[in-house]
C-alpha positions in Angstrom: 134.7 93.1 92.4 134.0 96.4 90.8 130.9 99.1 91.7 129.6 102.4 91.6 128.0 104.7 93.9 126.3 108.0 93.2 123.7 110.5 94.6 120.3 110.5 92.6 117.2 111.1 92.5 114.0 108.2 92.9 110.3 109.5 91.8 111.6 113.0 93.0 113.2 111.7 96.8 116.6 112.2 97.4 118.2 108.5 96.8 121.3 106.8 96.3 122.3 103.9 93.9 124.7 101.2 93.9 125.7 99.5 91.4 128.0 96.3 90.7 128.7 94.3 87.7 125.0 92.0 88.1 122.9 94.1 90.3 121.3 97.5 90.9 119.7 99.2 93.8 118.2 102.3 94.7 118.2 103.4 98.4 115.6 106.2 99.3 116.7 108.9 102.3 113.7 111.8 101.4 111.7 109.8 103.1 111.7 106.3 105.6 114.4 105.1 105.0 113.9 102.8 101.8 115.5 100.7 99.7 113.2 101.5 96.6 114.9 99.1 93.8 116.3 95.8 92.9 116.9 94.7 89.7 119.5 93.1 87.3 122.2 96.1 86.3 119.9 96.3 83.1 116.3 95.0 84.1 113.3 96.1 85.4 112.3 96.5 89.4 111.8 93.5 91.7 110.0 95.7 94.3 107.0 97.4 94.1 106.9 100.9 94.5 103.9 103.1 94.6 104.0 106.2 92.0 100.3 107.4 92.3 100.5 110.9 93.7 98.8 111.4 96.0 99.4 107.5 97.6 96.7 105.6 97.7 97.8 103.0 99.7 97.7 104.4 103.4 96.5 104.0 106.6 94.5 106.4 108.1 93.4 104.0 111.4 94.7 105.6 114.3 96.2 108.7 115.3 98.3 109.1 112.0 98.2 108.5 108.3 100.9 106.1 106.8 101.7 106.1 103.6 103.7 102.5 102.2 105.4 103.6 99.4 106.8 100.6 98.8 110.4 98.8 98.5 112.2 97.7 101.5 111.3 99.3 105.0 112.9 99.2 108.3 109.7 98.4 111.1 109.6 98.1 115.0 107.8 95.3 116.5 106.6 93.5 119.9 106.8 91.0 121.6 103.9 88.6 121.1 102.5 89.9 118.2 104.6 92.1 114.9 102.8 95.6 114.7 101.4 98.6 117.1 100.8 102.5 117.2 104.3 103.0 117.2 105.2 100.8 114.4 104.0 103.6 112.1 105.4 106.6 114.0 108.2 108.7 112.1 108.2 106.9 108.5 107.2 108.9 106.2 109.4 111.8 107.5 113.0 112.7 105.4 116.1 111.9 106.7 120.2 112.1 105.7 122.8 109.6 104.3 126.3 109.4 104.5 128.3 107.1 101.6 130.8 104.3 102.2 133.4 102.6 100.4 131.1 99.5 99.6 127.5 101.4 100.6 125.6 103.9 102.2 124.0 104.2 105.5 120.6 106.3 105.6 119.0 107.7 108.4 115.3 108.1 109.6 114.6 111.4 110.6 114.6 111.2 115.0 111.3 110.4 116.3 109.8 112.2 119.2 107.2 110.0 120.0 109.4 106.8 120.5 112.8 108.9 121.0 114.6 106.7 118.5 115.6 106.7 114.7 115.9 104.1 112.3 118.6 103.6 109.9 119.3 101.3 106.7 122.9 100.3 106.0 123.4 98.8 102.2 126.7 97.6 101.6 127.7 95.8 97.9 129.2 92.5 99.6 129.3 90.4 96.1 128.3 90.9 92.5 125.0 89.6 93.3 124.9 90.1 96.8 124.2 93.0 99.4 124.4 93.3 103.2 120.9 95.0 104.1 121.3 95.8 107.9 118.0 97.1 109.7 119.0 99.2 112.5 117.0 101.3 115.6 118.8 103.4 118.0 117.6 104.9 121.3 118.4 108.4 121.5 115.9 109.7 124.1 116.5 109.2 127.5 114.1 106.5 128.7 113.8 102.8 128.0 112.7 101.6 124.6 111.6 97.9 123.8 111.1 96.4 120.7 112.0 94.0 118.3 113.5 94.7 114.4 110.9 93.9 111.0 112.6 94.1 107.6 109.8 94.1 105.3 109.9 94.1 101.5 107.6 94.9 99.4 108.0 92.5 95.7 105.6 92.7 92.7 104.5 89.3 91.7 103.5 87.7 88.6 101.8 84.9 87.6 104.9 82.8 87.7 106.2 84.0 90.4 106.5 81.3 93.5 107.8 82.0 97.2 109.8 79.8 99.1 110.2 79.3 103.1 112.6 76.2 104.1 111.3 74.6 107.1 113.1 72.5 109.6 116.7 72.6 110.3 117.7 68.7 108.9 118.2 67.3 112.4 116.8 63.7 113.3 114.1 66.2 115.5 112.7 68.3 113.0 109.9 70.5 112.9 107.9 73.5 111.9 105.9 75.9 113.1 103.2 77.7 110.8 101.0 80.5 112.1 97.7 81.1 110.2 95.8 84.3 110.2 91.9 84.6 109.4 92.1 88.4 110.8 95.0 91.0 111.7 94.4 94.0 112.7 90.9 94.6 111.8 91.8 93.0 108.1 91.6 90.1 106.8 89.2 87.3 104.8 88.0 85.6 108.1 89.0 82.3 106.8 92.1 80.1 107.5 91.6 78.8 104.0 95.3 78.3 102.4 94.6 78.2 98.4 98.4 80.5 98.4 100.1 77.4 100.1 101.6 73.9 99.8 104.0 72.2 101.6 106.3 69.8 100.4 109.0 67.9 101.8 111.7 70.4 102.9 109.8 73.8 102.4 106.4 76.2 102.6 105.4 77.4 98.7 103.2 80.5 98.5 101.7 80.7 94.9 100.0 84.4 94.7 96.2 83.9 94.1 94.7 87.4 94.7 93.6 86.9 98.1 94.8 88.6 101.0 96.7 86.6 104.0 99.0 86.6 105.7 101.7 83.7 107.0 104.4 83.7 110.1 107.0 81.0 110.3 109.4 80.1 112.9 112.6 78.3 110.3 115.8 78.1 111.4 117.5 78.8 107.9 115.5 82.1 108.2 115.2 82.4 104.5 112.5 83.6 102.1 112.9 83.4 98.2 111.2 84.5 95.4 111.9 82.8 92.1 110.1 83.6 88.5 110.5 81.7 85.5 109.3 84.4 83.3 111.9 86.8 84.6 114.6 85.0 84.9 115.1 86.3 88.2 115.6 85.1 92.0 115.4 86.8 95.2 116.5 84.8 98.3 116.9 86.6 101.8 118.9 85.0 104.4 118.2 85.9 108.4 119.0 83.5 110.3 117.4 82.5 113.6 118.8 82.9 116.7 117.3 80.3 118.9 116.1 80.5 122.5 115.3 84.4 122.3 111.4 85.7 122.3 110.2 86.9 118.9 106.9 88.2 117.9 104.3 85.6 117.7 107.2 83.6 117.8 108.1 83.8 114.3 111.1 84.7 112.3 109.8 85.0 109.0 106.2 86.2 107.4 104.4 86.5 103.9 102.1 88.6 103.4 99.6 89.3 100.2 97.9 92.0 99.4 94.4 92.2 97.9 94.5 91.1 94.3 98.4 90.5 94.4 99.5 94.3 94.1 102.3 93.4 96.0 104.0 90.3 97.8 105.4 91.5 101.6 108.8 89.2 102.0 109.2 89.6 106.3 112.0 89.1 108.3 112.0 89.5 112.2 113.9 89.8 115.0 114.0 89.0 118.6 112.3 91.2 121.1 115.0 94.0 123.3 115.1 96.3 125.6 117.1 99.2 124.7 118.9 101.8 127.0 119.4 104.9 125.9 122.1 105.1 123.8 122.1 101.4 122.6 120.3 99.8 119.4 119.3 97.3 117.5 120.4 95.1 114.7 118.8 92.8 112.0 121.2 91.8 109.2 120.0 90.2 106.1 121.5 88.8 103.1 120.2 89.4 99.7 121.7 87.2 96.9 120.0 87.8 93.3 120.0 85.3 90.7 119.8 86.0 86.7 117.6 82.1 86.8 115.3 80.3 88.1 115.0 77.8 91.3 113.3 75.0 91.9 110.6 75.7 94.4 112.1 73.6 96.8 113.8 74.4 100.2 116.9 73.3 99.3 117.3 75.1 96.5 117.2 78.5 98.4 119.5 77.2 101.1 121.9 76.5 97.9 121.3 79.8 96.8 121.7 82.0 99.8 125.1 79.4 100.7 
C-alpha cells in the first residue's frame, strides 16, 4: 500500500491531506479539529463543508456562538442525553498537528472552561480505509465526565440512502429506535417518520427535506451511506460495547437538517469519568467504496468486514 501526506491549506485553515491509491482526505487543524474531506483520489467531497463567509450556520443560544463548519467533528456528550453547554465550548478555536508514518494526529486548542482538549487521529489503514480515532484528554486538575460523539457532516442527494443494521443475528434479537419530535428547542413536533423504513435486517433513512433526528442502540455500530448516482459508499464501523451507559442509550444517530443541507452520520460512546491526566477514546472505521450497496443491513456489515 502506497500514500502520501502533505501540509495544505483547506478554504484558508491550515490542513493536512492524505492520500492513498483510492481515497482522499483532508484533515483541518486551524480550527476544531476537522476532518473536512472525503472523496475518491479524483472525485468530488462526500462531506459537507460550509464556505459562506461569514457562517451562516451557527448557534448563538447560550453563552457562546458555534459555528459548524462542517466535515467530521470530535463532540463531548452525557450521560442520558448527547449534547450540553459544554459540548460547544472550545471548537471553533485553532489548534497544532503533528504527522505520522500512516497519518496525522491534530489537536484542539486546551479548553479552560472544561480543562480538556480534543484531538483527531487519521491514520491510512487500507486503500479504501482509514482509522478515524476521536480522542478527549483531561488536562486540568479536577474530574471530567463525559462521553465521546463522532459526528459527520455528508451532503445528500436525491439517491442517496442511509443504512443502520439492527440486531446482532442471535435467536434473541432486537432493536431499539429512539424518536424525537423536539431536541433542544428544535424540531417539527411530530414523531412522523416519512425519512424511515425498516426492513428485515436494517433502519433505511431516505432524505426528505424535513428535519429529525434518529438514535439507535445496534450492536454492529455501523452507519452507511450509499448513492447510486455517485458511485460512492460510505460505511462507518463503531462497534458497541455492551453493558456500559451511553447517552440516551444509543450508539448511533441520524440526524437531517432542514431541507437536506446536510445528512449528520453519529457515532457515540459510553459515558466516563476522567482523572486528570487520563482520556478518552472512540475509534471508527471508514471503508469507501467506488459502488453502490444494497440498502440492506447486510450489505454494510459486508462492506465494513
Amino acid at each position: 500500500m502506497s500514500f502520501s501526506i502533505r501540509c495544505t491549506e483547506f478554504r484558508g485553515l491550515p490542513a493536512v491531506e492524505l492520500e492513498s491509491a483510492r481515497l482522499r482526505a483532508v484533515v483541518v487543524y486551524g480550527l476544531g479539529p476537522r476532518l473536512a474531506w472525503l472523496s475518491p483520489r479524483a472525485g468530488d467531497n462526500l462531506l459537507f463543508w460550509e464556505d459562506a463567509a461569514p457562517p451562516r450556520l451557527v448557534r448563538r443560544a447560550g453563552p457562546r456562538s458555534w459555528a459548524l463548519r462542517g466535515g467530521h467533528r470530535v463532540w463531548t456528550s452525557r450521560y442520558g442525553a448527547d449534547e450540553d453547554e459544554q459540548t460547544y465550548a472550545n471548537d471553533d478555536a485553532a489548534g497544532s498537528c503533528a504527522l505520522l508514518a500512516d497519518g496525522v494526529l491534530a489537536r484542539g486548542a486546551p479548553c479552560p472552561e472544561t480543562g480538556t482538549v480534543r484531538s483527531l487521529l487519521v491514520r491510512v489503514v487500507r486503500d479504501d480505509r482509514l482509522l478515524v480515532v476521536n480522542r478527549v484528554e483531561n488536562v486540568g486538575n479536577l474530574l471530567f465526565g463525559c462521553g465521546l460523539w463522532g459526528l459527520t457532516c455528508t451532503r445528500p442527494t436525491p439517491t442517496t440512502r442511509y443504512v443502520v443494521p439492527l440486531g446482532d443475528g442471535s435467536s434473541w434479537d432486537t432493536a431499539s429506535i429512539t424518536y424525537f419530535r423536539t431536541w433542544a428547542g428544535q424540531g417539527t413536533g411530530s414523531f412522523r417518520d416519512e425519512h424511515g423504513a425498516l426492513t428485515d435486517d436494517a433502519y433505511v433513512l431516505t432524505p426528505c427535506g424535513r428535519e429529525t433526528k434518529r438514535m439507535f442502540l445496534a450492536p454492529a455500530g455501523i452507519i452507511a451511506l450509499s448513492d447510486p448516482a455517485r458511485g460512492l459508499t460510505l460505511g462507518i464501523r463503531c462497534p458497541l460495547q455492551r453493558g456500559l451507559p451511553y447517552p440516551a442509550n444509543a450508539n448511533l444517530a441520524l440526524y437531517c437538517a432542514p431541507g437536506d443541507a446536510m445528512i449528520e452520520m453519529e457515532t457515540m460512546g459510553p459515558f466516563q469519568v476522567l482523572k486528570p491526566g487520563e482520556s478518552l477514546e472512540l475509534a471508527e472505521e471508514w471503508t469507501l467504496a467506488e459502488r453502490a450497496i444494497a440498502p440492506q443491513g447486510a450489505a454494510a456489515r459486508e462492506l465494513c468486514a
